[in-house]
KOLVO-614896 format. One record per residue (C-alpha): residue in one letter; x, y, z. Coordinates in steps of 0.05 Angstrom, whole numbers, plus 32768, in hexadecimal, padded with zeros to 4 digits. Example, Ala and Ser with C-alpha at 12.3 -4.5 7.8 and 13.67 -1.06 7.14 Angstrom:
2
a80F67FA6809C
s81117FEB808F
//
This chain:
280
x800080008000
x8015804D7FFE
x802780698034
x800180A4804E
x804980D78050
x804580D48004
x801A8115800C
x80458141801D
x806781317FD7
x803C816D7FC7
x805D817D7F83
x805381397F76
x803B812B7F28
x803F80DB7F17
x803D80B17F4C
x804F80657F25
x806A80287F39
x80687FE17F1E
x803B7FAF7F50
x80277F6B7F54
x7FE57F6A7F23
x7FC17F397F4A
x7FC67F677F90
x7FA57F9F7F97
x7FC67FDE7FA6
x7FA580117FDE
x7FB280627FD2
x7FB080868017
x7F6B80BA802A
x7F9D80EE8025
x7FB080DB7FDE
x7F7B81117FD2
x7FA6814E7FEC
x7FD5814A7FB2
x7FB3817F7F82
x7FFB81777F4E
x7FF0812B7F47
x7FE0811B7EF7
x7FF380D97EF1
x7FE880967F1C
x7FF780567EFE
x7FFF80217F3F
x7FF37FDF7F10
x7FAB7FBA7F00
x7F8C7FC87F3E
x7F9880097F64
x7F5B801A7F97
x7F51805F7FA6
x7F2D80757FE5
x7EEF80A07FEC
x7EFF80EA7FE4
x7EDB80FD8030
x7EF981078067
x7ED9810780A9
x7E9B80FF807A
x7EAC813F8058
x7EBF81478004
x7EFD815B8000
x7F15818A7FC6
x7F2381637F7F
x7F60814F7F62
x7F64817C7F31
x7F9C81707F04
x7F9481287F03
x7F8F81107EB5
x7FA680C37EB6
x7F98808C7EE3
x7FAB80467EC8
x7F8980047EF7
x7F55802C7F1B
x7F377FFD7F45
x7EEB7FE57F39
x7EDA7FED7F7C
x7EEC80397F79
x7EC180497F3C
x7E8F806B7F63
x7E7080B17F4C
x7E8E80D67F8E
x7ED880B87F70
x7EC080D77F2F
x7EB4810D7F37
x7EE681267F66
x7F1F811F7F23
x7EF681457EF1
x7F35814D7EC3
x7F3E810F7EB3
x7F4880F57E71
x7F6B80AF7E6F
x7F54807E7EA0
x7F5880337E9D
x7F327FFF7ECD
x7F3F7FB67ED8
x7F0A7F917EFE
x7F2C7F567F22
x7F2E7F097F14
x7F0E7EF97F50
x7ED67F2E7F45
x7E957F0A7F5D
x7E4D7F2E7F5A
x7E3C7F157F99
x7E797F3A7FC0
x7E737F767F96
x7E2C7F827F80
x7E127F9B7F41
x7E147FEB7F3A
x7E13801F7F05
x7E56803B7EFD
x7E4080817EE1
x7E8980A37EC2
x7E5980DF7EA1
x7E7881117ED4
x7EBD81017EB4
x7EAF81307E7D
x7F00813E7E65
x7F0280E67E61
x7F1F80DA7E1F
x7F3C809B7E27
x7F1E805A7E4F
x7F3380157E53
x7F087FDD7E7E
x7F227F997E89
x7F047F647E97
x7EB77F707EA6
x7E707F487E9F
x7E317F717E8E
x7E637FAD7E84
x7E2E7FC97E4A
x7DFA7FD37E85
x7E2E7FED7EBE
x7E4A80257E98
x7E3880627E83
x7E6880897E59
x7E7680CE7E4E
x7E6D80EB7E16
x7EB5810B7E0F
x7ED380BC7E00
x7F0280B97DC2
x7F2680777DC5
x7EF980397DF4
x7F1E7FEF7DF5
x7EFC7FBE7E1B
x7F227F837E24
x7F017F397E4B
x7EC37F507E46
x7E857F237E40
x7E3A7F247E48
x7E207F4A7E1B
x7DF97F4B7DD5
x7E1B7F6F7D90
x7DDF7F957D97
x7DF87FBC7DD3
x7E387FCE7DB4
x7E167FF77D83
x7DE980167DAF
x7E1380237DE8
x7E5080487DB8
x7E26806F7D7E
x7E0C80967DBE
x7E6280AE7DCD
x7E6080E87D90
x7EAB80F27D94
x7EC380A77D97
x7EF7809E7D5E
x7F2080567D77
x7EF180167D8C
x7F1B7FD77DA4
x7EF07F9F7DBF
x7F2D7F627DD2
x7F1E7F227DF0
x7EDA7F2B7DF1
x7E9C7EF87DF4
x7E557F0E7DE1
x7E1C7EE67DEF
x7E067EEB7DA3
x7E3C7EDB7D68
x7E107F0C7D39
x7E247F5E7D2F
x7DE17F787D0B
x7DEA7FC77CFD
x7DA97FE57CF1
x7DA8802C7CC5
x7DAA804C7D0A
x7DEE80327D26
x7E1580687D11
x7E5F806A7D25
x7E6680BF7D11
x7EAD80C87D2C
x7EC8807F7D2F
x7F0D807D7CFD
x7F2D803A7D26
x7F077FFA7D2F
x7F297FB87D4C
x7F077F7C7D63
x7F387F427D7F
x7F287EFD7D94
x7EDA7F027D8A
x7EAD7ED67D84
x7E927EF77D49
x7E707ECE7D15
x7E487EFE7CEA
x7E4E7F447CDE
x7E157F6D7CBC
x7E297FB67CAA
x7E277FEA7C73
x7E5F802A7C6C
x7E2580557C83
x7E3480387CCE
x7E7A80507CC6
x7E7B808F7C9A
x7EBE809E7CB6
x7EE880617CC6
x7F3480617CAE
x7F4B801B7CCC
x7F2A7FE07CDD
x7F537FA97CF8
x7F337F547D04
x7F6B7F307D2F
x7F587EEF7D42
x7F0B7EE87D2E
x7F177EA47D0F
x7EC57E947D14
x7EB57EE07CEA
x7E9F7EC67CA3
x7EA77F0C7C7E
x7EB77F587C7E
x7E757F7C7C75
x7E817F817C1F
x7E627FCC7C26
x7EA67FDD7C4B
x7EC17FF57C0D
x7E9680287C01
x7EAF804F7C41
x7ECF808E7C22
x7F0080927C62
x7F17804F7C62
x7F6680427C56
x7F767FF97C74
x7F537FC07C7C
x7F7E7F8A7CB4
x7F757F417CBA
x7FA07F1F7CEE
x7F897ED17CEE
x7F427ED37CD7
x7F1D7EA07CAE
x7F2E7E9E7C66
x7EE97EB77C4C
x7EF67EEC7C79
x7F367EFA7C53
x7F177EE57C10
x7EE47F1C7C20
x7F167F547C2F
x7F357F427BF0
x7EF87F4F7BCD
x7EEF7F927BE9
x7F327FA57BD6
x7F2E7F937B99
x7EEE7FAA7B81
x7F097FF37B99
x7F407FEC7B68
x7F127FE07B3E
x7EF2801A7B42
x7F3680447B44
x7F3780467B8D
x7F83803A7BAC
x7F7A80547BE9
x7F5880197C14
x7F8F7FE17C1D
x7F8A7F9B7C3A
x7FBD7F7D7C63
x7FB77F287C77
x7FDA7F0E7CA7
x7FDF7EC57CB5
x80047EA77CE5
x7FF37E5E7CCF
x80057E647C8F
x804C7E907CA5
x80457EC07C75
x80217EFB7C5E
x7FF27F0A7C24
x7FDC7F4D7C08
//
């Protein structure tokens, strides 16, 4: 744990250190005196205490803009909204994270209105425990399950300024990604899903008017880039990192049918691992 003495480090910026990932690591109460403090980056699984003391608010922490392995247990609106400045922030929810020790509750982050950056580990029914401000520019959600395709698009067409998407490792409870005319990405430019258990993917360039990259690594069960792809204006690479071959086959197609039409900007890159080398 940190000791209390660290605040009198008053002109104290970054406070990081390398810890065990599986422990948890406590800040002090008075962690909240240090008005210089930006940065705080403790490992996977840093708690932070209430801002009261002796059942009072104290002031916020005003300059704080990064906190990497916030602790689940301190996402609280009172934690919130006592760092107002924030704009990268990452949480990991634990291993041994059980619903019955730590019970359902919103986690509402809509006071963190400078958040620009978020990253959630690790999380079931995360769709229905967040809500996200609006200021978001770049989400990954990595180990995250429970949830229906459906969610994603309604959840992140409601974040206006969100250009990077990265869903990782996760599992939905459907294998089906049906966009309807109304799941419109505005601001999106990155998207990159990564060991899903994606299986069909039903989408036209109108849900992504202004995507530059979209990256597929590991989606060996996705049967085929939605063909319309090509006919985003914006769009300048296409990845494939050990899909299915009619996955490939289909980002071939895309490809080529732009050249076709005089359109070298959009280019496909394959990579296969299984087959040790690389086609274009």
């Amino acid at each position: 744990n940190i000791p209390e003495s660290i605040s009198e480090l008053l002109n104290l910026q970054a406070l990081i250190s390398s810890c065990n990932p599986l422990l948890t690591t406590t800040l002090p109460s008075k962690i909240w005196m240090m008005k210089n403090l930006k940065y705080i980056s403790l490992g996977r699984n840093t708690y932070l205490p209430s801002p009261r003391i002796n059942k009072n608010l104290v002031t916020v922490m005003p300059n704080l803009e990064k906190f990497f392995g916030l602790c689940y247990t301190s996402c609280t609106n009172e934690v919130f909204s006592r760092i107002p400045n924030l704009k990268i922030l990452t949480i990991d929810v634990p291993l041994t994270f059980q619903e019955e020790i730590i019970p359902y509750r919103l986690l509402d982050m809509s006071s963190l209105r400078k958040l620009e950056a978020f990253k959630l580990s690790w999380d079931n029914n995360w769709v229905k425990r967040y809500v996200f401000p609006t200021s978001l520019r770049r989400l990954t959600l990595s180990f995250c399950s429970k949830f229906i395709w459906e969610e994603i698009s309604s959840t992140f067409i409601m974040l206006p300024n969100l250009e990077e998407l990265k869903l990782k490792y996760c599992e939905a409870d459907d294998d089906a990604w049906i966009m309807s005319d109304k799941d419109i990405f505005k601001s999106l430019k990155l998207l990159l899903l990564s060991h899903l258990n994606l299986k069909r993917w039903e989408a036209s360039s109108d849900n992504f008017p202004n995507l530059k990259r979209l990256v597929l690594k590991k989606c060996p069960d996705l049967q085929e880039i939605p063909t319309d792809f090509g006919e985003i204006c914006t769009l300048e690479s296409i990845e494939l990192h050990d899909c299915s071959a009619t996955s490939e086959v289909s980002a071939r197609n895309i490809e080529q049918e732009q050249k076709d039409m005089e359109n070298n900007i959009l280019k496909v890159y394959i990579h296969n691992s299984h087959r040790n080398r690389r086609i274009f």
